[in-house]
C-alpha positions as CSV (number, residue, x, y, z in Angstrom):
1,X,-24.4,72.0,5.6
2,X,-27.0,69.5,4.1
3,X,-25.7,70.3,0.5
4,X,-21.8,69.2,1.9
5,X,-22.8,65.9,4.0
6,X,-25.0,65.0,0.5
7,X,-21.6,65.8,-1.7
8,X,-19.2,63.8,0.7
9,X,-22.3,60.7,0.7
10,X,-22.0,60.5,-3.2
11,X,-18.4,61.0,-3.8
12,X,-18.4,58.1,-0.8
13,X,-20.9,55.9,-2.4
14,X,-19.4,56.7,-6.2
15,X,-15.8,55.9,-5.0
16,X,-14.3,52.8,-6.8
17,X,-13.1,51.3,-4.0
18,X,-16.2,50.7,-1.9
19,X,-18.0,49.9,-5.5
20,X,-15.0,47.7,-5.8
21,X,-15.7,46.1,-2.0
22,X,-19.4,46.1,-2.8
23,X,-19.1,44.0,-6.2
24,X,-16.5,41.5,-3.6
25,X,-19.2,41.1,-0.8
26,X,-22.5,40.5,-3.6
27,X,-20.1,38.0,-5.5
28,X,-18.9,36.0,-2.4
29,X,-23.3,36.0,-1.4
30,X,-23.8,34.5,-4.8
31,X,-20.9,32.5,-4.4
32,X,-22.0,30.6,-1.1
33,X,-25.7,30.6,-2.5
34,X,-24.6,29.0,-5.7
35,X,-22.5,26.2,-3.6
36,X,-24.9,25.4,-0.9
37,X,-27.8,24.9,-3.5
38,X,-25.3,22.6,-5.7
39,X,-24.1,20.6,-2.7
40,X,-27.9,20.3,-1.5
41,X,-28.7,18.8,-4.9
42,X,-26.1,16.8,-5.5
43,X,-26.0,15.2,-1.9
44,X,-29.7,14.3,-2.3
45,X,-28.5,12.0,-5.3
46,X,-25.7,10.6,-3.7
47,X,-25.9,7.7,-0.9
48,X,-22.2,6.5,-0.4
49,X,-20.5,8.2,2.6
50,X,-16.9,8.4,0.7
51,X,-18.7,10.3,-2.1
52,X,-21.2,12.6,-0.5
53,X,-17.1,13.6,1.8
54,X,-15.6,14.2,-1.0
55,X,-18.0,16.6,-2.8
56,X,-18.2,18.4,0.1
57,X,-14.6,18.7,0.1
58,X,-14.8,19.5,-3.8
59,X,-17.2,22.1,-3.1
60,X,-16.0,23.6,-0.1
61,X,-12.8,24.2,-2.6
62,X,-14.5,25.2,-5.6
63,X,-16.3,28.0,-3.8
64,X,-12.9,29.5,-1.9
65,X,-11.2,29.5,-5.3
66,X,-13.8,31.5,-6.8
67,X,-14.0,34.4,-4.3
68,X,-10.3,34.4,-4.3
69,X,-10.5,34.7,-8.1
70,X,-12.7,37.1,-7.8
71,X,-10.8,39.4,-5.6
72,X,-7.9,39.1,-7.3
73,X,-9.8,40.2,-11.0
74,X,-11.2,43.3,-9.1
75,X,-8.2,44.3,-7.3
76,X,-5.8,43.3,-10.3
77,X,-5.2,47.3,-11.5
78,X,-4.2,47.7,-7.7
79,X,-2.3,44.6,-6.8
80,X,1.3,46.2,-9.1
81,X,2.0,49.3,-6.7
82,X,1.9,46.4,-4.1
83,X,4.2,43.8,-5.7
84,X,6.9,44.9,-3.6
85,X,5.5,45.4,0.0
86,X,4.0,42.1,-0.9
87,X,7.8,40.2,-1.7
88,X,9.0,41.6,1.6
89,X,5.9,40.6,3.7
90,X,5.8,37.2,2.6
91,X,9.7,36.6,3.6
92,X,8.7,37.6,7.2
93,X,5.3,35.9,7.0
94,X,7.0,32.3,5.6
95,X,9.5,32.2,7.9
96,X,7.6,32.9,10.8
97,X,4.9,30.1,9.2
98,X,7.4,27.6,8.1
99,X,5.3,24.6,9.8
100,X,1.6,26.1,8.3
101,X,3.7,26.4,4.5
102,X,4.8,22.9,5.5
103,X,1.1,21.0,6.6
104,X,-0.2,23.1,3.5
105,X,2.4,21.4,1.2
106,X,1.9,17.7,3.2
107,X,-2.1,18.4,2.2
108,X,-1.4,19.0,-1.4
109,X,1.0,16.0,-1.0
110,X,-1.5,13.8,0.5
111,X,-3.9,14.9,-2.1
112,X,-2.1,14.2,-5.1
113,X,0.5,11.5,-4.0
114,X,-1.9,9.2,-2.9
115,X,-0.6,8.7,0.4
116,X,-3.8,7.9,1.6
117,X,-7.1,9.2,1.9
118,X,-10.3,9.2,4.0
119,X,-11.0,5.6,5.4
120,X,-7.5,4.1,5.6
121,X,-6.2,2.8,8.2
122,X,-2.9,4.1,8.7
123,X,0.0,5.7,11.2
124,X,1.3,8.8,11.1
125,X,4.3,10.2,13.3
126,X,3.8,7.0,15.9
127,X,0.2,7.4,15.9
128,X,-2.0,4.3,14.7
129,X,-5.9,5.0,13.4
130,X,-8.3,5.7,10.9
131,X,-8.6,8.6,8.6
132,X,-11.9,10.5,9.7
133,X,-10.8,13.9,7.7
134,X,-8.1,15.2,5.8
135,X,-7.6,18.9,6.4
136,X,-5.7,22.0,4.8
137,X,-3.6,21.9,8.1
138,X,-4.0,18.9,9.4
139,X,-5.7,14.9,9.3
140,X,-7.6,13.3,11.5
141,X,-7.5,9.9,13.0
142,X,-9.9,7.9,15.2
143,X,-7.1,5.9,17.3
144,X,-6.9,2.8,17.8
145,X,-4.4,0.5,20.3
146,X,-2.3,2.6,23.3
147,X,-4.2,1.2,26.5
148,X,-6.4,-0.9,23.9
149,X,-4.2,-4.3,23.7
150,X,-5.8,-4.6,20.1
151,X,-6.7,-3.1,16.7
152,X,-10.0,-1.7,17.8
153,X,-10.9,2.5,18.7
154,X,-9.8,3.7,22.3
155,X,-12.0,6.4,21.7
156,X,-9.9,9.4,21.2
157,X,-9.5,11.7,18.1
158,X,-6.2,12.5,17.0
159,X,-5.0,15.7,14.6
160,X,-2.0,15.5,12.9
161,X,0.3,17.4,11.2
162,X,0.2,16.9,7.2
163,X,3.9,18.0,7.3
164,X,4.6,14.8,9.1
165,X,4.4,12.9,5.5
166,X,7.7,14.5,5.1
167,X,9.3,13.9,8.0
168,X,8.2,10.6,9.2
169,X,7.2,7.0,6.8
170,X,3.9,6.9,6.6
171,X,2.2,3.4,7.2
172,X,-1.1,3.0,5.4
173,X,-3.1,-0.9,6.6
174,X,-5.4,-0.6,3.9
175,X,-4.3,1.2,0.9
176,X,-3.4,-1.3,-2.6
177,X,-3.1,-4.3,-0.3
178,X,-6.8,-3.7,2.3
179,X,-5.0,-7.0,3.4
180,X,-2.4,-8.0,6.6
181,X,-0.8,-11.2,6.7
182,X,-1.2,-12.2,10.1
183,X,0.7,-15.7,12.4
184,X,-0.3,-17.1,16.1
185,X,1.7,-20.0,17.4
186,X,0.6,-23.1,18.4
187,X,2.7,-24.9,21.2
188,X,2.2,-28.7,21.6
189,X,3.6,-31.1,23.7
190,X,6.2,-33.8,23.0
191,X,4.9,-37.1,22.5
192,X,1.5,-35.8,20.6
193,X,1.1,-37.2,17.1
194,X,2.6,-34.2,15.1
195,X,1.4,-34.5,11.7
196,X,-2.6,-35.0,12.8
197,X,-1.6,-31.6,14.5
198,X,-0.6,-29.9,11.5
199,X,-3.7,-31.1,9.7
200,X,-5.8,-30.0,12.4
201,X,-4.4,-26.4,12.0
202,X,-4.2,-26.1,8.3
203,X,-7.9,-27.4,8.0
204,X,-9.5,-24.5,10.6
205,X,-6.8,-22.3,8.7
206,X,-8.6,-22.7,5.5
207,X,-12.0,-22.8,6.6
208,X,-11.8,-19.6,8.6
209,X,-9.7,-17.5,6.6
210,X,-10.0,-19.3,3.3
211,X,-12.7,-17.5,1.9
212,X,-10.8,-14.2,1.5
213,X,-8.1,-16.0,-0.7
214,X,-9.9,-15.5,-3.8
215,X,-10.3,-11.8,-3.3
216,X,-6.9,-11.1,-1.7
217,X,-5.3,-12.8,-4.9
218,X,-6.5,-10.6,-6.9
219,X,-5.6,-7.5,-5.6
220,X,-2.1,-8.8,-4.7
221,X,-1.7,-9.7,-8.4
222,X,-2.1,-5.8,-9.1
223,X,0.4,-5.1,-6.5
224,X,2.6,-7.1,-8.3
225,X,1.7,-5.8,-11.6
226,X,2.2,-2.2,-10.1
227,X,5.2,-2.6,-8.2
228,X,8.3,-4.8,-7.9
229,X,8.1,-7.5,-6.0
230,X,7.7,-11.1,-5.8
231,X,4.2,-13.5,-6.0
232,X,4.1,-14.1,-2.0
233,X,2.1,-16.9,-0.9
234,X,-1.5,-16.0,0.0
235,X,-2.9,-19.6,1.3
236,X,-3.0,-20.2,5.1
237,X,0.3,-21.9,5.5
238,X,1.6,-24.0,8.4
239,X,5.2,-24.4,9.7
240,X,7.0,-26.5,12.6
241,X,10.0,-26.0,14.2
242,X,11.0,-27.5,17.8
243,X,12.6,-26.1,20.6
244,X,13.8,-27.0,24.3
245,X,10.3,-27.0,25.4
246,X,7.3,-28.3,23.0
247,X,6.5,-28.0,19.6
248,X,6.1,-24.8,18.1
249,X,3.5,-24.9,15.4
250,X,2.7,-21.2,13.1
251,X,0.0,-20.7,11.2
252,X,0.4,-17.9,8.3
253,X,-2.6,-16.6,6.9
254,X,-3.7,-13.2,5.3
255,X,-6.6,-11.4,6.8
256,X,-8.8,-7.8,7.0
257,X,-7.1,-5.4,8.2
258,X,-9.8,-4.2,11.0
259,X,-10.5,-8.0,11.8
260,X,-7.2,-9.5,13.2
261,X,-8.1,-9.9,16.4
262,X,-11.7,-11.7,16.2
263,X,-10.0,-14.0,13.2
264,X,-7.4,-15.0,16.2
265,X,-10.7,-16.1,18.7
266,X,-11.4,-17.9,15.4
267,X,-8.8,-19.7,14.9
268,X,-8.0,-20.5,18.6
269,X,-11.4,-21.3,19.7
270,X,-11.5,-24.1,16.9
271,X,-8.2,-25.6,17.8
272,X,-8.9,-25.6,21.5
273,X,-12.0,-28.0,20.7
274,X,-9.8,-29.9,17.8
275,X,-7.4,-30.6,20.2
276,X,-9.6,-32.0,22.8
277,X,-11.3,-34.2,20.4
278,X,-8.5,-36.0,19.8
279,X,-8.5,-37.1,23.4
280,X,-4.9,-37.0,24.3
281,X,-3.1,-37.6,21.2
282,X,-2.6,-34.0,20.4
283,X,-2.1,-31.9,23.4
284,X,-1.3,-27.9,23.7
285,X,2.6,-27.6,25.6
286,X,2.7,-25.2,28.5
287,X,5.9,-24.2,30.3
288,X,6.4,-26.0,34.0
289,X,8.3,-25.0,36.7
290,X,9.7,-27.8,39.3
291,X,10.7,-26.3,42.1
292,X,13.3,-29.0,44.2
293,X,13.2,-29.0,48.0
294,X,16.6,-28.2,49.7
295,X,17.9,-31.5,51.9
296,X,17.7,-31.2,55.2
297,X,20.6,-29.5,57.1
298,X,21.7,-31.0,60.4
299,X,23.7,-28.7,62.8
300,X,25.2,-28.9,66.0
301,X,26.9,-26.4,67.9
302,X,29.2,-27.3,71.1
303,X,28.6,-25.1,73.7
304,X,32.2,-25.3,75.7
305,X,32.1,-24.0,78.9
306,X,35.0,-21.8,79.6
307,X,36.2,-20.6,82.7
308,X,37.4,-16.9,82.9
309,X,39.9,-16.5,86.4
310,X,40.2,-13.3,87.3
């Protein structure tokens, strides 16, 4: 009995399959060591965020493709008798995983296509926020806006479907162009010296948004460079036009993306204490509403006494 369970141990332990699962599991041990010992290197080197995301990333890659090259080398004398299960399988299994096939082809698409990457600001099928990770399957956002009347985080995470990038545009804030051109209007009243209101606004214009003119020009001249379209205008620019009710000034200017709304308390906090400076001759319009009192109805009624006989 002893002699037959020691026989059926080594022809078990001698097999080449289990030595062939046995060289898998020690590789994909020295695999992992290998790749946490390089990451904890390399991160200690490394400062930026961005950078010490994307070698994790790089690694977290490098070391899959290595164990599934490594299965694939020992298994390779096995893998032909299974060519043809293997074409039948994958039918059933990529029709039945049309949408996983799809977010795996969006991440290579995202990857490659520079769509956008970790950072951006962008929207993807209707949803607004920042890239916090970009997954095999899916990306995630940190949203920003829904109950949040502006451009700042409401707090929730958002995963989305990479296979959206091919059914949906893709908005990205801050990829070539980190830069939004932005307008608020201005109303002022009738009878308010006009053009000392249009140098008010194009003076706080310049001086709170003015100083990323410089850098915006530049990177707008690459856009132009890379792509086909015109030299816009990147000054803070003013415009008038005048309707039925006041004065309707805008003021054009090009700002961060992530900073629209406090350049806006900017800009209006300065023109609200411009304005009143002037003391009277440039006033802010606001719509009024007259309501007229109905005249005064007199009415009689004539009783008439009538006399019913019977």
């Amino acid at each position: 009995m002893d002699n037959r369970v020691w026989r059926a141990a080594s022809e078990w332990l001698f097999d080449p399959t289990v030595g062939k699962f046995v060289t898998i599991v020690a590789g994909i041990i020295i695999i992992s060591v290998l790749t946490r010992a390089t990451r904890r290197v390399l991160l200690s080197h490394i400062e930026s965020t961005d950078n010490l995301y994307r070698l994790r990333k790089v690694l977290n890659g490098a070391g899959t493709l290595a164990a599934i090259i490594l299965v694939t080398v020992v298994f390779s004398d096995k893998l032909g008798n299974l060519t043809v299960a293997f074409g039948v399988a994958g039918a059933g299994i990529a029709f039945a995983l049309q949408e996983v096939i799809a977010s795996i082809a969006g991440w290579v698409a995202v990857s490659f296509g520079n769509f956008y990457s970790v950072g951006d600001r962008v929207q993807l099928g209707g949803i607004i926020g920042d890239v916090v990770d970009i997954g095999v399957l899916r990306t995630t956002l940190m949203e920003i806006g829904q109950w949040v009347k502006a451009d700042l985080y409401n707090g929730r995470i958002v995963r989305v479907a990479n296979s959206f990038v091919f059914k949906e545009p893709v908005f990205n804030y801050s990829g070539d162009f980190p830069f939004l051109w932005d307008e608020i209007s201005v109303p002022v009243k009738y009878g308010s010296d006009y053009k000392r209101a249009r140098e008010i606004l194009q003076r706080i214009a310049d001086e709170a948004v003015g100083g990323l003119v410089p850098e915006a020009q530049k990177t707008w001249r690459a856009m132009v460079n890379k792509y086909r379209i015109e030299d816009a205008q990147i000054e803070p620019m003013v415009t008038l036009i005048a309707n039925d009710n006041w004065m309707e000034f805008t003021v054009r200017y090009v700002t961060d993306y992530k900073r629209r709304r406090s350049t806006k308390d900017i800009l209006f906090t300065r023109i609200l204490e411009a304005f009143d400076a002037t003391n009277g001759k440039v006033t802010l319009a606001s719509a009024t509403f007259h309501l007229v009192d109905a005249p005064v109805f007199n009415v009689r009624i004539a009783n008439q006494d009538q006399n019913v006989s019977n």
